[in-house]
C-alpha positions as CSV (number, residue, x, y, z in Angstrom):
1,X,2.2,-4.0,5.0
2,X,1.1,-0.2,4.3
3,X,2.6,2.1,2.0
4,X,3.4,5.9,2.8
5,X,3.6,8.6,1.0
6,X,5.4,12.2,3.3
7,X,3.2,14.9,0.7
8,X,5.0,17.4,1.5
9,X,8.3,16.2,0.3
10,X,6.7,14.1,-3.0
11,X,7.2,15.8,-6.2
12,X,5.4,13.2,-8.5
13,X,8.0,11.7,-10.7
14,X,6.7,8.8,-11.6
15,X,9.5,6.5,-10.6
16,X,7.4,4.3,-8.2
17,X,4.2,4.1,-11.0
18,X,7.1,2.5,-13.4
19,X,8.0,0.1,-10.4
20,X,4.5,-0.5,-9.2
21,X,1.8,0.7,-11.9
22,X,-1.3,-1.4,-9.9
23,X,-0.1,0.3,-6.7
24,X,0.4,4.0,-7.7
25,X,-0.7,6.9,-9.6
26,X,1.6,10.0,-10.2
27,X,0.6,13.3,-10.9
28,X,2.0,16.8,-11.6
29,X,3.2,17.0,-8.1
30,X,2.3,14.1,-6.2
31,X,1.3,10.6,-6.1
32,X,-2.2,8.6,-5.5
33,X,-2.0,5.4,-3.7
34,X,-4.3,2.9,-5.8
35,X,-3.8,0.6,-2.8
36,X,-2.3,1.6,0.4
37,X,-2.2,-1.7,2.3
38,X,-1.5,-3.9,-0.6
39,X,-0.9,-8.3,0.0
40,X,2.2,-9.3,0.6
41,X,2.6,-10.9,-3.0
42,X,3.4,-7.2,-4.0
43,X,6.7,-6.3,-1.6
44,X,9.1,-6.8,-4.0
45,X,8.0,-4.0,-6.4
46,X,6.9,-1.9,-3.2
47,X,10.3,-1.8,-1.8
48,X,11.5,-1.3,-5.8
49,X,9.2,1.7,-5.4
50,X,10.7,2.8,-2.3
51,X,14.1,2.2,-3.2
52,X,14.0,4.3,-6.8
53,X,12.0,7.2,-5.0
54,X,14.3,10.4,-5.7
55,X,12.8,12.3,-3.2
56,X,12.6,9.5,-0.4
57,X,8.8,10.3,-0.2
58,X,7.3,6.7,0.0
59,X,7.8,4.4,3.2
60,X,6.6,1.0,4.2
61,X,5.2,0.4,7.7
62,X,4.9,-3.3,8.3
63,X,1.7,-4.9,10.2
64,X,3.9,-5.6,13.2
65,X,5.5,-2.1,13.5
66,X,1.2,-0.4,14.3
């Protein structure tokens, strides 16, 4: 699994750092991926992260998918 983050439509609000502090970072504007290809032990608060995104910004690609 890889996590993605669209930039240009990401506006930092935090919500997936509440869901997933280990995995991201937000900033004024944006977010830093601490790990963007975290273990599978983690897709639960991934797709939390995903899910509470108000912007839709984040996405996960899974291994199969390339």
């Amino acid at each position: 699994m890889r996590i993605e983050v669209d930039r240009d439509i990401c506006q930092g609000h935090g919500m997936c750092e509440m869901e997933a502090p280990e995995l991201f970072r937000a900033k004024a504007d944006t977010v830093d991926l601490l790990d963007p290809a975290p273990d599978e032990s983690r897709r639960d608060e991934v797709e939390r992260a995903v899910q509470y995104c108000p912007t839709q910004a984040l996405r996960i690609i899974d291994d199969q998918e390339g």
